[in-house]
TITOR-410431 format. One record per residue (C-alpha): x, y, z. Coordinates in steps of 0.001 Angstrom, whole numbers, padded with zeros to 6 digits, m for minus. Each point is the difference from the previous one (the first is absolute). Example, Ala and Ser with C-alpha at 12.3 -4.5 7.8 and 13.67 -1.06 7.14 Angstrom:
2
       c1       c2       c3
   012300  m004500   007800
   001370   003440  m000660
This chain:
447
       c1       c2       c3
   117707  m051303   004968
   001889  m002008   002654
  m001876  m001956   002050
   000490   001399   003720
   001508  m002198   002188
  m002049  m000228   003560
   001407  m000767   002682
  m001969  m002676   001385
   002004  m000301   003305
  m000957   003829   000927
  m003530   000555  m001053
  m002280   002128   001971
  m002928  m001006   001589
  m004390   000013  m001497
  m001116   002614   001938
   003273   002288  m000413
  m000576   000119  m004022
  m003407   000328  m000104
   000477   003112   002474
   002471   001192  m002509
  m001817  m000700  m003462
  m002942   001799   002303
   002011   002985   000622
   000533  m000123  m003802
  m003360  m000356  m001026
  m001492   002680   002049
   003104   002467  m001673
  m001405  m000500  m003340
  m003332   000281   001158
   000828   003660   001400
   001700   000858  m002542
  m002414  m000781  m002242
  m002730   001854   001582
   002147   002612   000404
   000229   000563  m004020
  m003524  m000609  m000434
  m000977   002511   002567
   002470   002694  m001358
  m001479  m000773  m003340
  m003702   000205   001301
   001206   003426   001092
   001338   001952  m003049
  m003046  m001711  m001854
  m002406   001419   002916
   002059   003257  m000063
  m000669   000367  m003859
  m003695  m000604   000155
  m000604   002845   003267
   002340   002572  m002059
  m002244  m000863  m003102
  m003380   000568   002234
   001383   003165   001850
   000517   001203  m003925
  m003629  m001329  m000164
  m000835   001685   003198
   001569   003687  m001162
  m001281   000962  m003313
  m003662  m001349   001561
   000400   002532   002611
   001220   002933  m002711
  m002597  m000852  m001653
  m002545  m000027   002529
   001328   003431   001323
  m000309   001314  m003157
  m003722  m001034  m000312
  m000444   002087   003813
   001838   002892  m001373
  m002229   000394  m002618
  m003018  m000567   001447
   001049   002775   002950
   000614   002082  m003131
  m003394  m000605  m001365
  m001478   000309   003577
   001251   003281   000725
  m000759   001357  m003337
  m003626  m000956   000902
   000314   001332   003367
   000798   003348  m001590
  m002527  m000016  m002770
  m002662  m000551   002969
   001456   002628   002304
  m000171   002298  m003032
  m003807  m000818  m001227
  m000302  m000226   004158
   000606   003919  m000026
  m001351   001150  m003386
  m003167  m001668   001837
   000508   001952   002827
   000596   003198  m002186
  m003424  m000495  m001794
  m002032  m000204   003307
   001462   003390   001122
  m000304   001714  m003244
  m003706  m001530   000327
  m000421   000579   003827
   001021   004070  m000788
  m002247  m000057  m003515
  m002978  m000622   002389
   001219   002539   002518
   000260   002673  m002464
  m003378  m001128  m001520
  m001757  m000333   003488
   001526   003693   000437
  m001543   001319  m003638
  m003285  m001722   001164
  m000152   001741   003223
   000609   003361  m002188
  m002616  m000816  m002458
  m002545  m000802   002368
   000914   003234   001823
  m000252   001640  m003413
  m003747  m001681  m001059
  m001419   000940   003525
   000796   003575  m001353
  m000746  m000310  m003366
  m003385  m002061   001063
  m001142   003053   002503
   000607   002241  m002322
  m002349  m001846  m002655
  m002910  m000480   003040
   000742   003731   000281
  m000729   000551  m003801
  m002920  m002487  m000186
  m002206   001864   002782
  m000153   002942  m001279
  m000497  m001384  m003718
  m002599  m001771   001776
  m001537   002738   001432
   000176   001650  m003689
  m001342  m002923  m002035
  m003122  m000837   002118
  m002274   001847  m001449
   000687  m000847  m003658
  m000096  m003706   001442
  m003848   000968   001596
  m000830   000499  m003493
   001459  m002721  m001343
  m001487  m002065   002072
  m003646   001363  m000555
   000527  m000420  m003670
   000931  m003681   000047
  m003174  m000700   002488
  m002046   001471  m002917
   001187  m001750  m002872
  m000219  m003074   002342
  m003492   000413   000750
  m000829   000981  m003761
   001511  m003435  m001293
  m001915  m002067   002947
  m002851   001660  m001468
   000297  m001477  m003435
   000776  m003303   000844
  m002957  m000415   001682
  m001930   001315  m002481
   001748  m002270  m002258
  m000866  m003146   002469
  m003607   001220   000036
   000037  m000223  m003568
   001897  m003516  m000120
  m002486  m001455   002437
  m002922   001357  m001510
   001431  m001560  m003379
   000501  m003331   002116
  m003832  m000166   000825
  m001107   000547  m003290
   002352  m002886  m001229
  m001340  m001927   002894
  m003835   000671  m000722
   000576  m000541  m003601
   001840  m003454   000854
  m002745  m000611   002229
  m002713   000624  m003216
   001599  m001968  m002096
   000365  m003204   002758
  m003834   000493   000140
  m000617  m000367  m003307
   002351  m002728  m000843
  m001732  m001822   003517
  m003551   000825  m001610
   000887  m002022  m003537
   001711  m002690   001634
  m003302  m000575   002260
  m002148   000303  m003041
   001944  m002371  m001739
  m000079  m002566   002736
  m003886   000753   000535
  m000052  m001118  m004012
   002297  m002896   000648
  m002394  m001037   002977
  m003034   000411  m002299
   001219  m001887  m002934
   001427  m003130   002415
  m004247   000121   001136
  m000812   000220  m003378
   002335  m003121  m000513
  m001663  m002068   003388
  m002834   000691  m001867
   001167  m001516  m003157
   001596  m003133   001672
  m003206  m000552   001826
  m002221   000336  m003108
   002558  m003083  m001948
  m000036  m001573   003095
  m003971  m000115  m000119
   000195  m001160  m003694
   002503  m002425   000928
  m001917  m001567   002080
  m003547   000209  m001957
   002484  m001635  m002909
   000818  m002518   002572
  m003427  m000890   000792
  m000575  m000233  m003877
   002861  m002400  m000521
  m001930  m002075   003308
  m003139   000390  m001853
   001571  m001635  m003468
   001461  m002641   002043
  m002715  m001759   001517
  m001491   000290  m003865
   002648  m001427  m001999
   001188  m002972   002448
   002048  m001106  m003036
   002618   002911   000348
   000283  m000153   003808
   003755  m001675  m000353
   000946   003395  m001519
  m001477   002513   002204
   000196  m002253   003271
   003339   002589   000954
  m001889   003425  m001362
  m001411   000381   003264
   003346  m000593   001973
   001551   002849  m002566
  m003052   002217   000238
   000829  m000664   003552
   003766   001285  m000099
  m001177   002459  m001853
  m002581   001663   002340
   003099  m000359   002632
   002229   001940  m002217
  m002661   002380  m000569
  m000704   000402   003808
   003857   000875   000326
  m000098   002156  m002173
  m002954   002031   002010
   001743  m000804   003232
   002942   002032  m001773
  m001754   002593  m001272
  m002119   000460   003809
   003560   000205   001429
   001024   002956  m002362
  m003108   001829   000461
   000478  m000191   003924
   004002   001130  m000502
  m001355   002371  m002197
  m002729   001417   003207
   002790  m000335   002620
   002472   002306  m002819
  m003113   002359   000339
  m000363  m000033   003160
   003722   000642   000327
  m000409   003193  m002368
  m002648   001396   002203
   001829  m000401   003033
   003055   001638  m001370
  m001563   002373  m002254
  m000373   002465   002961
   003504   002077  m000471
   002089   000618   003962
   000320   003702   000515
   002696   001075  m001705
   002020   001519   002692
   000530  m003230   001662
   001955  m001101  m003222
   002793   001756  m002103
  m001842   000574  m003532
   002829  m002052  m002224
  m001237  m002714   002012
  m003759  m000144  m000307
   000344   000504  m003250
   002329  m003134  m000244
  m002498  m002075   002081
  m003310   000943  m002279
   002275  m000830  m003466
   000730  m003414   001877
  m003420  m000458   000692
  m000798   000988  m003431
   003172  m002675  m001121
  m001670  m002400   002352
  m003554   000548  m001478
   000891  m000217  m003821
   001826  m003221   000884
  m003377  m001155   001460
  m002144   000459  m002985
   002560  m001276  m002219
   000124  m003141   001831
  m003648  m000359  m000062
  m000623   001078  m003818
   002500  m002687  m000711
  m001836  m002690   001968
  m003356   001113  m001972
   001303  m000348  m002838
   001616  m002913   000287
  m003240  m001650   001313
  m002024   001347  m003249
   002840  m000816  m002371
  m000608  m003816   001269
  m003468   000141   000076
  m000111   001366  m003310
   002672  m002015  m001749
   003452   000064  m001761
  m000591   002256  m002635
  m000297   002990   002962
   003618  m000346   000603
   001296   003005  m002109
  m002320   001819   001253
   000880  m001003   003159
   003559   000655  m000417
  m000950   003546  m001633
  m001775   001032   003097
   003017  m001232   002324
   002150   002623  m002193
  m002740   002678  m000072
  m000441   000180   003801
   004110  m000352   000311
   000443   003021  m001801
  m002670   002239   001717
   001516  m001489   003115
   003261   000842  m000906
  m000980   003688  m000995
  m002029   000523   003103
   003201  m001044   001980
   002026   002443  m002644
  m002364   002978   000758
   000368  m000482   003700
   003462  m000224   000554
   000446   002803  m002689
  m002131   001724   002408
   002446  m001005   003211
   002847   001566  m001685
  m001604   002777  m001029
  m000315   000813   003538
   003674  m001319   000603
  m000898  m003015   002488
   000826  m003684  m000459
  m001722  m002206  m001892
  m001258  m002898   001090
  m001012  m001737  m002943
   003647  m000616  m001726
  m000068  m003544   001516
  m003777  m000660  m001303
   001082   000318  m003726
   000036  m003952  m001626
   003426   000216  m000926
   000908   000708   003888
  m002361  m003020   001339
   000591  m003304   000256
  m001475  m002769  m002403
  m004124  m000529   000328
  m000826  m003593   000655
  m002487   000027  m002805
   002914   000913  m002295
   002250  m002859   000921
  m002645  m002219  m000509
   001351  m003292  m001928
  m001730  m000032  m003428
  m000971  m004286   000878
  m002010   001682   002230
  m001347   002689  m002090
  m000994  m003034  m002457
  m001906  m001349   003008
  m002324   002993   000308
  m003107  m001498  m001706
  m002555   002841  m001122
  m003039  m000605   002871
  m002927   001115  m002753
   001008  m003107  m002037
   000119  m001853   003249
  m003811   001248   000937
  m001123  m000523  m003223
  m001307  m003204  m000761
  m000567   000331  m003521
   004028   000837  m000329
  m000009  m003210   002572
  m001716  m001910  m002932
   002160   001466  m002784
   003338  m001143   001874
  m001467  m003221   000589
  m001083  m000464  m003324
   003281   001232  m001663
   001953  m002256   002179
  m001639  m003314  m000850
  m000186  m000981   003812
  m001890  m003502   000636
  m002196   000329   002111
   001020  m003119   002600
   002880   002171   000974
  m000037   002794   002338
  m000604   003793  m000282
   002915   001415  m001164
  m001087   003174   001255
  m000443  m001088   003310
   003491  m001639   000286
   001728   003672  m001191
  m002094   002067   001786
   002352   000015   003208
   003306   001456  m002215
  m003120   002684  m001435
  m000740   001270   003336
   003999   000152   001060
   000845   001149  m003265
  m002437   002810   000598
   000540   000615   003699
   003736   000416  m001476
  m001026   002507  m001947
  m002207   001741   001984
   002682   000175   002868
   000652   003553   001551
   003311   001790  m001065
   002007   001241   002857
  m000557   002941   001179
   002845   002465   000270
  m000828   002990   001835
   001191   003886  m000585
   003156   000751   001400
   000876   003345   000806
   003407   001727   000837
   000479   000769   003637
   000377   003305   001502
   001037   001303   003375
  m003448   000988   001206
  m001776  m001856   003207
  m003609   001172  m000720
   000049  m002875  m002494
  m001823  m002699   001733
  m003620   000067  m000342
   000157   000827  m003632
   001882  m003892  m000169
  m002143  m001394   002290
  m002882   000763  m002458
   001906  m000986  m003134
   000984  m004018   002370
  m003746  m000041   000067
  m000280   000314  m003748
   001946  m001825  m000494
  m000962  m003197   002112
  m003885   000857  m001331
């Protein structure tokens, strides 16, 4: 390209160009914006056309949505219109159901007032016609009435009368079973003197023996290192001895106050203060209460004499325990065989061994059982001797009889220990007039 040639002689001034190449500049520049704002507007253009598309099928859409739920709408409008007047339909079919029925009531009343007059009318005068068969009736039925009151009180006569002659033959045989018992404690009483006297005649020839064995000592001062502790044991012995009488004076006086009881009782309460089932249950507990009594007591005797007279009275002993179980058992059989003859409670189910609790005497340990020592062989000196002898005790020691005689008289105050008493229980019945006859049995009872 040829270089231009400039004319240097004609150039135009600073400011001038720049004005120009200004002018220039600020062409391009509008034309330039120019093209990019046309473009900016067919790409703008595009973009609303595309969201007016947009825009449209939304709408459709949307108003297609409306028309069906207007569709839906007024399809439930009419089905509620329509149940809306089937509704109504039913109330006046209803509403002119009770009309008519009110009506057919009315009429039907109407009708029974007629129908009931007319009835009234027919029932006076069958009145009037059936009174005087009714007159008879009547009498008739008062007869019979009267006729049956008649025989059941002739058959309560008889039922009572029966009653008392149950009663008085109750009350017989309570006599007579009260009349043996008291014999048999009047023999028990005699036989316990008879036994004082015993125990006072060995106590007499205890003590003569004593006075012997005093007598032989000052004689023979040679054997005074062997019967220096026979005095201290004859000693303990009289002591056991008087224990045993204290004993025995405290049955015989339990045995007076039991008497005394008896007699204070024995005097039967009228009997129409009390129901007769119950007297008669109050005299068999009395009866229970005495039995009980004299078994305790023929126990105690014979326990005494069984130790006074030595070991080999033990089967008898226990032979006698049996014996008197058994008649005590039958007596208790025979009465309450008796009670439900009568058909009334018995109250000696829970008196039955079986039914009571353990006797203290029968739980007694056999070490202590061992301890018992038999009190005739105690009292006797000449078994004293024997022991002695048999035992090959030197005679500086001490007595060996004195040193056990402590466990002996536990031992036997273990045996001789009182088994509890369990008193009669009856059932209880709904009757009030019941508390003198227990009042009387609580005094037994603590006697």
């Amino acid at each position: 390209m040829a270089e231009l040639e400039i004319d240097q002689s004609n150039l135009p001034r600073v400011r001038e160009v720049c004005q120009s190449f200004a002018v220039l500049e600020d062409g391009v520049l509008a034309h330039s914006l120019q093209e990019q704002e046309i473009e900016q507007y067919y790409t703008t253009n595009i973009k609303k056309n595309q969201l007016v598309q947009n825009d449209i099928r939304i709408a459709k859409r949307m108003q297609d949505e409306e028309e069906v739920h207007l569709a839906e709408h007024s399809a439930l409008l009419r089905q509620t219109s329509r149940q809306m007047e089937e509704q109504d339909f039913e109330y006046a079919r209803e509403i002119q159901e009770e009309i008519q029925r009110e009506v057919c009531q009315s009429f039907a009343v109407l009708e029974d007032g007629v129908l009931a007059h007319s009835l009234q009318e027919q029932e006076i005068e069958q009145y009037y016609t059936t009174n005087i068969k009714k007159n008879q009736l009547v009498q008739n039925d008062i007869r019979i009435a009267k006729r049956m009151q008649d025989e059941e009180e002739v058959h309560l006569a008889e039922h009572s009368a029966l009653l008392r002659q149950t009663s008085r033959q109750m009350e017989e045989q309570d006599f007579e079973y009260a009349r043996e018992i008291q014999e048999e404690i009047q023999r028990c009483a005699e036989e316990d003197r008879r036994r004082e006297l015993d125990d006072e005649e060995m106590a007499k020839r205890l003590q003569e023996e004593e006075g012997r064995r005093r007598s032989r000592g000052q004689e023979s001062p040679s054997e005074g290192a062997c019967l220096e502790a026979e005095p201290r044991e004859a000693g303990l012995y009289l002591g056991e001895l008087q224990q045993v009488l204290q004993d025995e004076e405290l049955a015989r006086r339990l045995q007076e106050e039991e008497e005394k009881l008896m007699k204070r009782v024995s005097p039967s309460p009228p009997r129409g203060l009390y129901p007769a089932g119950d007297f008669r249950v109050a005299q068999v507990a009395q009866d229970e209460e005495i039995a009980r009594f004299m078994q305790k007591q023929e126990m105690k005797s014979k326990r005494r004499s069984r130790e006074l007279e030595g070991p080999g009275s033990w089967h008898e002993h226990r032979a006698m325990i049996s014996q008197h179980d058994r008649r005590a058992a039958r007596e208790r059989q025979v009465q309450r065989e008796r009670l439900d003859s009568e058909g009334l409670p018995s109250p000696t189910e829970d008196c039955f061994p079986e039914n009571q609790p353990p006797s203290p005497v029968a739980t007694i340990p056999s070490r202590k059982a061992q301890e018992v020592r038999n009190v005739a062989e105690e009292l006797d000196p000449t078994f004293q001797a024997r022991r002695q002898s048999t035992g090959n005790f030197p005679t500086g020691h001490a007595d060996p009889s004195s040193s056990s005689l402590p466990a002996a008289q536990s031992g036997l105050h273990d045996f001789l220990e009182e088994p509890t008493f369990i008193p009669p229980t009856k059932r209880q019945t709904e009757k009030p007039a019941r508390s003198r006859p227990k009042e009387k049995k609580e005094g037994c009872k603590q006697q």
